[in-house]
C-alpha positions in Angstrom: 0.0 0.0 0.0 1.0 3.5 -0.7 1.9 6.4 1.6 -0.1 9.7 1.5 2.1 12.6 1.2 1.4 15.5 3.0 3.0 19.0 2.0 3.7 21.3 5.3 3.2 25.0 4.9 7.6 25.0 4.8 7.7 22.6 1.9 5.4 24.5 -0.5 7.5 27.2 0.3 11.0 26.3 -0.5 9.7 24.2 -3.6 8.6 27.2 -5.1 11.2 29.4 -3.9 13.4 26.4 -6.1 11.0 26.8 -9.2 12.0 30.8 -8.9 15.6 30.4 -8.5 15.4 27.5 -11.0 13.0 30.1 -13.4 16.3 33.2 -12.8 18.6 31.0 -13.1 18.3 29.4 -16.2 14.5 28.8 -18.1 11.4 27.4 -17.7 12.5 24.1 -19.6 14.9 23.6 -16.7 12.1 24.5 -14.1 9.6 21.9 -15.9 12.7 19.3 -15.7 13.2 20.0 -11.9 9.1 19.5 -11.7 9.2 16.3 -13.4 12.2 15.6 -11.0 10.6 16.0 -8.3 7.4 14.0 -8.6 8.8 11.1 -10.2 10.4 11.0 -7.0 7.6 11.4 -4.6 6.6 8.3 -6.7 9.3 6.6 -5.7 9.2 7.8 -1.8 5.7 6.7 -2.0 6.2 3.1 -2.8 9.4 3.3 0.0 9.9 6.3 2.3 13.0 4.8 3.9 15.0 5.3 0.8 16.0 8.7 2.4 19.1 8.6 4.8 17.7 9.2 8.3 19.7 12.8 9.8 20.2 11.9 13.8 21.0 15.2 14.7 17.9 16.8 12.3 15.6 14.0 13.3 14.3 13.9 9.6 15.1 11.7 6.3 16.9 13.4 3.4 16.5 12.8 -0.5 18.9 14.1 -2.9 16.9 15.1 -6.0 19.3 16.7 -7.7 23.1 17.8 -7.2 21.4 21.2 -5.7 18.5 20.5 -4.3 17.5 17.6 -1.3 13.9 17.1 0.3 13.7 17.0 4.0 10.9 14.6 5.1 9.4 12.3 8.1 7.2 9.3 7.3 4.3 7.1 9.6 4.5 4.1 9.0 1.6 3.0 10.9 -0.8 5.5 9.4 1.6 5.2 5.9 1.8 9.5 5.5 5.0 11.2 4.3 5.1 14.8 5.6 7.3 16.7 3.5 9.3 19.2 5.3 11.5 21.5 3.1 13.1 21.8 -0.1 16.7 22.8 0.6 19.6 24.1 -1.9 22.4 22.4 -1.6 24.3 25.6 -2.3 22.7 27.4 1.0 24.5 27.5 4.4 24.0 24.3 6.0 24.1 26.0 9.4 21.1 27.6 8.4 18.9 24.1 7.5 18.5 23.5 11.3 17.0 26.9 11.8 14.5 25.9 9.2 13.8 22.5 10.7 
């Protein structure tokens, strides 16, 4: 059986803040290719959340999507819902990811 993912207010957020830097950067090609990314994915987290690496000191699972972006996540596997936490650029601070966590 699947998981149901659930998009916190901080996720929707930081994956659009992505699409923007993504859209600056270079195009809307390469912004419809990190969209695509993305979802194919959460397809894949859907069939197995554990594929992340679990972060001890974060207390969260991380997913690389892409050399600049990972996905911060938690999963129940009892009640099978992946709560999506926050996009993050890999290019950021990292000091400042556990302020956002």
């Amino acid at each position: 059986m699947s998981y149901k993912v659930i998009w916190r207010p901080s996720s929707e957020l930081t994956y659009f803040d992505e699409i923007d830097f993504i859209y600056r950067k270079w195009n809307n090609i390469e912004v419809q290719k990190f969209q695509e990314l993305v979802f194919e994915n959460l397809s894949r987290l859907i069939e197995n959340p554990e594929i992340g690496l679990y972060n001890n000191d974060l207390k969260y699972y991380s997913f690389v999507l892409s050399k600049q972006t990972t996905l911060y996540y938690d999963f129940d596997k009892e009640n099978k819902i992946i709560e999506l936490y926050l996009f993050w650029n890999n290019l950021k601070n990292p000091n400042d990811l556990a302020k956002l966590l």
